[in-house]
N, C-alpha and C positions, 0 to 999 in steps of 0.2 A: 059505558061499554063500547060507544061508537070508536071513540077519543080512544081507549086502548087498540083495538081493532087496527084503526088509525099509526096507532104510533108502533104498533108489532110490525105490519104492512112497510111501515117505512124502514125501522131495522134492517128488519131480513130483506129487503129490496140493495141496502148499502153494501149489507153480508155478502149478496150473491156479486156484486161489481165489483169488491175487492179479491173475490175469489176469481171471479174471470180472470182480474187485470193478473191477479196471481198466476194462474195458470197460461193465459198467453202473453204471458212478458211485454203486453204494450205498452212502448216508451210512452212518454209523456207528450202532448203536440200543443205546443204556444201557436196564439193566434199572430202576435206580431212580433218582428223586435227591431231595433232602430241602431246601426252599425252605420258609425262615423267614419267617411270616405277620403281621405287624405289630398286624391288628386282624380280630376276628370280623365274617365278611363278609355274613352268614347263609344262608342255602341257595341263592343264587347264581340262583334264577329272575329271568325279565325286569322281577318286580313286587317281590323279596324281596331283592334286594342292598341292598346301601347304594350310594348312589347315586355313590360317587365312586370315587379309583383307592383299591387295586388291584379292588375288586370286580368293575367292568364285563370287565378284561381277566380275572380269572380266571372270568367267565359268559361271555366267547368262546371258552373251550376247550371249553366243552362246547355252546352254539348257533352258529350262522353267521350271519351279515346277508346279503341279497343283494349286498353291496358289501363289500369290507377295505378299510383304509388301509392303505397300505404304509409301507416305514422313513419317507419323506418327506412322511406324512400326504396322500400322494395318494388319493382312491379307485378302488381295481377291483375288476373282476369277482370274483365269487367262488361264491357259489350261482347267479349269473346268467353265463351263457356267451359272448350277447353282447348288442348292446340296438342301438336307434335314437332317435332323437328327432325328434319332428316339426319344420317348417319354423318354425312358430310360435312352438315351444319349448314349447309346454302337456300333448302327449304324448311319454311312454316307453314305449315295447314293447321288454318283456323276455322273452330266452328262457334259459331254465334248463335247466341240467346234469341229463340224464335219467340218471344213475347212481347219485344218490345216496337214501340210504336214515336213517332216524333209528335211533336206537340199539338199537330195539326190534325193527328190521328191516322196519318197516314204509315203503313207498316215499314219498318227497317229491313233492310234488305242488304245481302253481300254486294249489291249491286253501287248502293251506296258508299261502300266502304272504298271501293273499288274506282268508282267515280272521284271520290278525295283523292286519292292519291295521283291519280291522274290528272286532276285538276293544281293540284299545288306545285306540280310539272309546269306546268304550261301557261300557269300565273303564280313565277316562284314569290315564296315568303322567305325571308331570310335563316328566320327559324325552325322552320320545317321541310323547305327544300332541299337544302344540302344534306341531312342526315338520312335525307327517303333514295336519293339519287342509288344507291347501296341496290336496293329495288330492279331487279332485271325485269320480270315481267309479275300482273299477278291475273291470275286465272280464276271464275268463278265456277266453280264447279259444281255449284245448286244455289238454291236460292236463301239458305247459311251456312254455305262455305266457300271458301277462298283459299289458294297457295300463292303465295308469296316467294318466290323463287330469288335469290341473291347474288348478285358479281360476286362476292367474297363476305367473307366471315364478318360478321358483326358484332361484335362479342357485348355490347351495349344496347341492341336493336329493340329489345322491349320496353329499354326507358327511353332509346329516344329512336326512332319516331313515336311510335310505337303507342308508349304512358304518355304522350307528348299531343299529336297532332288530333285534333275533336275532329270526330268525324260530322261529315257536313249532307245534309239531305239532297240529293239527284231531284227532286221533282223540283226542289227550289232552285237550286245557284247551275243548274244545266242551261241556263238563257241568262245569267248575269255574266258578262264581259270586261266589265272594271270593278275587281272584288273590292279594291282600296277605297269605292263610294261605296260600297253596298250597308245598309242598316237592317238585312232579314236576320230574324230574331228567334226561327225555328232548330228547336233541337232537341234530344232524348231525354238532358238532364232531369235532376231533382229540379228545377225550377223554368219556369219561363218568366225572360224578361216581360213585364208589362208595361210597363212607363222610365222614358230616358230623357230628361230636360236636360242639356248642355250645362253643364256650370252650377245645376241647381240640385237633382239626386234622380237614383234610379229605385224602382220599384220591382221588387219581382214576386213573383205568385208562387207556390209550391204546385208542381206535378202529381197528382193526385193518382194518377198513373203509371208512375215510375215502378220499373221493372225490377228493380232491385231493394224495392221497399218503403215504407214509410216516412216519408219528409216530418223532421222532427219540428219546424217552425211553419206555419203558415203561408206567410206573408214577411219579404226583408225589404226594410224600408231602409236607403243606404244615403242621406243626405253630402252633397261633397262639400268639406268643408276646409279649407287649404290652410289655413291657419295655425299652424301648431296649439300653438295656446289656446286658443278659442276650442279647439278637436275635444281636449281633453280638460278644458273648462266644463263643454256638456257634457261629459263623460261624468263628470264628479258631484254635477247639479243634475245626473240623472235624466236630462233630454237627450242624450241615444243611452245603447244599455252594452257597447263594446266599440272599439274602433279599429280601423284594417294595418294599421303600424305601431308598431312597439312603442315603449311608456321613452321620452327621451330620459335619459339616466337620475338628470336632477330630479323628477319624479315618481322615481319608486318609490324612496321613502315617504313620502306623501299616502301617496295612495294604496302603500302598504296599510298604512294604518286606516285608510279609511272607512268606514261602514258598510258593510255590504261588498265593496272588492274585492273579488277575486285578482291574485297575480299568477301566470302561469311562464316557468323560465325555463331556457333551453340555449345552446351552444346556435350563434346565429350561423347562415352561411351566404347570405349576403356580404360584398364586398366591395367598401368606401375606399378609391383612391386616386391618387395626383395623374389624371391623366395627361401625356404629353401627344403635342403632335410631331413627332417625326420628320417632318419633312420642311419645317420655318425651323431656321438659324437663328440662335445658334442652338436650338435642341435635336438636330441633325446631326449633332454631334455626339457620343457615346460617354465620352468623356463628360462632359458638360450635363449629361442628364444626372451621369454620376454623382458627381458634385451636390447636385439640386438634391441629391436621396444623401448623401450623407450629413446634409445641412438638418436632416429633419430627424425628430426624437420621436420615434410610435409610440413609447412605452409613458412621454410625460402625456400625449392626446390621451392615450388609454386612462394614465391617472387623473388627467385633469378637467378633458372633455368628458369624458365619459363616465366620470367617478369609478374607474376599476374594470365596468359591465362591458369587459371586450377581448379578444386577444391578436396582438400585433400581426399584422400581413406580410405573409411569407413572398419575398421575392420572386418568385417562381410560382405567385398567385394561388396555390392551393391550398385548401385549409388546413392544418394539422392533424387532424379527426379525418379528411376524404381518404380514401381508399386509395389514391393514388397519389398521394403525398410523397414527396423525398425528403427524407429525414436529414439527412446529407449536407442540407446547405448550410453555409454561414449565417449566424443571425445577425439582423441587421441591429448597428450598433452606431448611432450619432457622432461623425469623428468632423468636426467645424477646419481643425488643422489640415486634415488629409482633404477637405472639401476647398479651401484655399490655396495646398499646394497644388492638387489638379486646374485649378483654374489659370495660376499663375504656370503652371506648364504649354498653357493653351496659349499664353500671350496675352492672356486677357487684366487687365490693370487699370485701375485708377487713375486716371491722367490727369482729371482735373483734381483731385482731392474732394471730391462731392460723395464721396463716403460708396457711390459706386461703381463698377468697372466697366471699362470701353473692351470692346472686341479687338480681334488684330488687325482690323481698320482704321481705327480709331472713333468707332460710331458706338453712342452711348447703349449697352445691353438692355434692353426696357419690355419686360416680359406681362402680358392682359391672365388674369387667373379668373375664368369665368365659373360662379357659380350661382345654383339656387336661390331667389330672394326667398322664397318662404322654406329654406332650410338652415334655420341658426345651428345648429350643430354643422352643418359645414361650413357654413360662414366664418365660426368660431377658428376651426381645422383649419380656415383658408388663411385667415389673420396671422395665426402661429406660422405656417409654413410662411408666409409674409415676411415674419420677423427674422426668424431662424437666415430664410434667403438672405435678407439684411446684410445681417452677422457676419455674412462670405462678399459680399458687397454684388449680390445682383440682384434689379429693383424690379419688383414684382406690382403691377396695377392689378388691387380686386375688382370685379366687375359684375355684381349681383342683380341676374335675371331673372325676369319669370321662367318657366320651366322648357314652354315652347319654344324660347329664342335661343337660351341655351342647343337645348335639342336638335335645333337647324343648322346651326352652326356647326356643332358637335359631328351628327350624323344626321347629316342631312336625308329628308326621307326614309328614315333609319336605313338608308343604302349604302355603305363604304366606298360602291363605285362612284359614287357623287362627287364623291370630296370631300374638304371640308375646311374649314374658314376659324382657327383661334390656336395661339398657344400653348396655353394648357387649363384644365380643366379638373374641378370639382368633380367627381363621377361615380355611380355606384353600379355593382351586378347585380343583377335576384340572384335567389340561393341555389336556381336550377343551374348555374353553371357551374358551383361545386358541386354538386351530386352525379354530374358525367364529367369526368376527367379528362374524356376525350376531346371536349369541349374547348381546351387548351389551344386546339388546330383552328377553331372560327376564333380566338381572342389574339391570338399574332401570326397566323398565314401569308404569307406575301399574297398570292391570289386573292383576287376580291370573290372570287368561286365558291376559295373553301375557308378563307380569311372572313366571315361577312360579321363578324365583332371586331375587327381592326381597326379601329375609328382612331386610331394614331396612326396611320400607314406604316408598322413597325415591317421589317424587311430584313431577313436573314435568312442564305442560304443554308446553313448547316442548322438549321430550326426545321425549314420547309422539309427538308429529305428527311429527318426524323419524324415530321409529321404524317408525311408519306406513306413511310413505313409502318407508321400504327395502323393506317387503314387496312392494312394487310396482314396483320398476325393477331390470332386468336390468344394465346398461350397465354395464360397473366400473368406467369414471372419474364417473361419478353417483353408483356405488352409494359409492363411497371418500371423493365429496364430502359423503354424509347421512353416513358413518359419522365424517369428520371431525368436522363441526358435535357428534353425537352426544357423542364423545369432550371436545370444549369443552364442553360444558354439563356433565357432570357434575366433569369437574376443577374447574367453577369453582364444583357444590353441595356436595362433599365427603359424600356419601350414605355412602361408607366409604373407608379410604385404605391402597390398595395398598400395602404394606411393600417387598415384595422377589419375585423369581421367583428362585428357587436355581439353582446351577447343579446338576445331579443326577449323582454318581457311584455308580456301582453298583459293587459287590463280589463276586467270586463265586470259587471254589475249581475252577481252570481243568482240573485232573487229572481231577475229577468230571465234567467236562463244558466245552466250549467254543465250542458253536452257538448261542451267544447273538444274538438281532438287536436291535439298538437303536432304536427309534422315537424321532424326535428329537422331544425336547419331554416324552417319557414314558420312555423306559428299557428293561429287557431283558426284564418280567415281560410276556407279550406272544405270542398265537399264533404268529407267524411262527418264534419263535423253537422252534419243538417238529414244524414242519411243513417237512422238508429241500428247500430250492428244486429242485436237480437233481430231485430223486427226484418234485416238484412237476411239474415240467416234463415228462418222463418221463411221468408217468402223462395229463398231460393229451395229449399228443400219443399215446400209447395209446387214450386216450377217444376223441380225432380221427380215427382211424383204423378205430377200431371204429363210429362212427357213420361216416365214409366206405362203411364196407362195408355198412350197413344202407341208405344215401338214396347211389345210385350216380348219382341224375340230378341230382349239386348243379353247380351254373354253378361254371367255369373262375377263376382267379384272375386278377384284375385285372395289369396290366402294374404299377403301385406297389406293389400288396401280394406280388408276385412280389419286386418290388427290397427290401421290407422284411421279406421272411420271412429267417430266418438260414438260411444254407445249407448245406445237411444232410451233403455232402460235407467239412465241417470236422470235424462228430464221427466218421465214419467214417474218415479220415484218420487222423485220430486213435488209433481203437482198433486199426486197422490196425497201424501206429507200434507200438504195446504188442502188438499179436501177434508182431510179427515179432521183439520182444524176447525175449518169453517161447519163442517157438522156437528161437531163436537157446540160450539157455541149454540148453531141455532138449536139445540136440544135445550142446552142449558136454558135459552133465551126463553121456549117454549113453557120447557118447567116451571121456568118463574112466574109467566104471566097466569097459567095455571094454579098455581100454587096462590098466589097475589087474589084469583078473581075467588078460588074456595074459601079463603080467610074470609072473605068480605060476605058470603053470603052465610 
């Protein structure tokens, strides 16, 4: 009798937690998971990452922007609740989520938001000072809210600064001086870093706190492991359970097939290509860079590096798919002929018969191609462009680095007023520089001001005044006209030549885990994917309700925002639905055991 008592008690106890979980939607929460790290990121503050992927997304697990991009590189809300803009378009007034707190429990304040922007003023970052500079003044006007007043129209201002710059705590970095040392590690995010050994992995803890909801993993244990082969050896032997960079091509069919692997694929927007420098002879020459781009074949890299998984790089740097794309240009088409008469137009020839050509000096052409050692996919890209050069007779030395020597030489201090010391160069963008168009203006500006991606000192006036002009007009069929023209001029100086935009499949051990989101254009490494939308939802509509019951005299809802709130009698419908299941059974479950203990006596 005990034993059934027993085993009823435990039923109906399983009954009532499936009916909770049913009725409040709570995601699922893993205690650990183990995410293979490609390359040392370094302590992940707003001035101390490396300024590309995965860095930036793994410094949004632990800061917030006042804006996210979502899967479809939209921006919303996010430290900001809700906002307006003036008629003019010159002000934002924003008001900010009074719940939330920094990791140290100390509370968020406009005060803070305020302090960032001011601070990355006055210790620029390349990446988020020039796009804030737009910023005339901003004003706090209580203690969550702020206006943000504007020189001119910005017509991108919520992606970039905006979705872009993590806002940074005032009690902390208001008495640090050299942000480029700094390792403080407090912020709003889903996560706080806990542990950062150089060269060995990072440790982060989930915010249990987090304002905008429930951290769907634990605990992210992110080993660096720089190896290609090695990354996704443990990937497939199951010692991590996902990795921060896409599968390399020779690899999907593998691990398509594999047990347990998940693959998730999407149009990349990252962009691999032949960076030149501008200003060493003879790639100072326009002609001659020419040349170098018509010696090269994207479409055999595509088929042959890549197996297919890409689509060739548009002259003019934008992707096909961005929104500011010109459809316009000529596609680029491998012509060896037209690449040897331009050269012999330059004077440039063979003198000795050594199969390569002397300048019209007489001094041998002999050009350093520095790339990646732990990146065989470019090394391979680097080898063909190698040959291809050959073919026109100008001799190309590869020169395979670790990441940081590259990187110094390149862009040194990732500062373009620096300088900078090579050639030409192996090179990639993250995808956040297709996703703003405008972005065009820091990748070939003459200014090192508003140029601070020009790491070829590429230099053109009739570039710079079209670039000019975008900062000054709103309109998108104007602003798409300057970005056209923008786009012609530089396919036709060849400052450096887009290669390819991969296509990016990511990999990951589905058992381990399966709440991945995909940001198109970047992949699954990525806040949204650790922060469970329901349980998002959920909290914020708790937030709503609890500020409801604090300001009781807020104005009535409009008749449209009435027709476009979702209506609340579907989820209760709903869970209704699943009560009336879960009663239904423990009835059933009752009868039986009743029925079961009458027989017996």
């Amino acid at each position: 009798m005990k034993r059934t008592i027993r085993a009823f008690s435990l039923l109906l106890g399983v009954i009532l937690i499936i009916n909770l979980m049913a009725v409040t939607g709570l995601a699922e929460v893993k205690d650990q998971l183990k995410i293979g790290l490609h390359s040392d990121e370094s302590t992940l503050t707003p001035y101390s990452y490396v300024t590309g992927s995965p860095g930036h997304d793994l410094m949004n697990l632990v800061y917030d922007c006042l804006f996210q991009l979502d899967e479809n590189n939209v921006p919303q809300p996010l430290l900001v609740k809700e906002y307006t803009l003036s008629e003019d378009k010159l002000v934002y007034t924003f008001k900010l989520h009074e719940n939330v707190t920094w990791h140290d429990g100390t509370p968020f304040t406009a005060e803070d938001v305020k302090f960032t922007y001011d601070y990355i003023m006055k210790y620029p970052k390349s990446r988020f000072t020039r796009p804030s500079k737009a910023i005339e003044k901003i004003e706090v006007v209580d203690k969550y809210t702020l206006k943000f007043a504007l020189s001119s129209v910005q017509p991108y201002f919520l992606i970039q600064p905006i979705a872009d710059l993590p806002i940074m705590p005032k009690h902390i970095w208001d008495g640090i001086d050299k942000p480029d040392e700094a390792s403080e590690k407090i912020g709003t995010g889903p996560y706080m870093l806990e542990e950062y050994i150089p060269g060995q992995f990072y440790k982060f803890k989930a915010n249990d706190n987090y304002f905008m909801g429930i951290v769907t993993v634990k605990e992210l244990i992110l080993p660096i492991i720089k190896d290609t082969t090695s990354l996704f050896t443990a990937l497939k032997a199951k010692d991590i359970d996902a990795v921060t960079n896409g599968l390399p091509p020779e690899l999907v069919k593998i691990f398509d097939g594999a047990k347990s692997i998940k693959l998730d694929k999407g149009p990349g927007y990252s962009t691999t290509l032949l960076q030149f420098n501008n200003e060493a002879a003879p790639l100072n020459i326009k002609e001659f860079r020419k040349a170098i781009a018509l010696a090269i074949d994207k479409e055999n890299i595509i088929d042959t590096v890549l197996l297919g998984y890409g689509t060739p790089g548009s002259n003019g740097f934008l992707h096909p798919s961005s929104s500011g794309f010109n459809p316009n240009l000529p596609e680029h088409v491998q012509n060896l002929d037209e690449a040897k008469a331009i050269l012999d137009n330059l004077n440039f020839k063979d003198l000795d018969n050594d199969g390569y050509r002397e300048d019209d000096k007489g001094e041998k052409i002999e050009l350093d191609l520095l790339v990646y050692a732990n990146n065989p996919l470019r090394i391979r890209i680097a080898e063909l462009i190698q040959s291809w050069s050959k073919e026109i007779g100008v001799k190309i030395n590869l020169k395979a680095m670790d990441m940081n020597t590259v990187d110094s030489l390149v862009w040194p201090g990732f500062d373009v007023s620096k300088g900078r010391d090579y050639d030409m160069s192996m090179w990639g963008w993250s995808p956040s520089i297709q996703i703003f168009p405008a972005r065009l203006v820091e990748l070939y500006h003459s200014s090192t001001d508003k140029g601070t991606l020009n790491i070829g000192a590429y230099s053109n006036p009739e570039f710079d005044a079209e670039a000019d002009k975008l900062d000054e007009e709103f309109e998108p069929e104007a602003r798409q006209e300057i970005l056209n023209k923008m786009q012609k001029v530089v396919s036709e100086d060849y400052p450096f030549i887009p290669l390819y935009y991969p296509e990016i499949v990511f990999a990951y051990n589905q058992e381990a885990y399966d709440g991945w989101t995909f940001i198109a254009g970047k992949g699954i490494i990525n806040k949204l994917s650790f922060v469970s939308v329901e349980d998002k939802e959920e909290k914020a509509a708790e937030v709503k309700e609890e500020e409801k019951k604090e300001e009781p005299a807020k104005e009535e809802k409009s008749e449209k925002e009435e027709k476009d709130t979702p209506a609340p009698q579907e989820t209760t419908e709903t869970q209704a639905s699943y009560s009336w299941v879960i009663i239904v059974l423990i009835i059933a479950v009752v009868a039986f055991f009743f029925r079961k203990k009458g027989s017996k006596e």
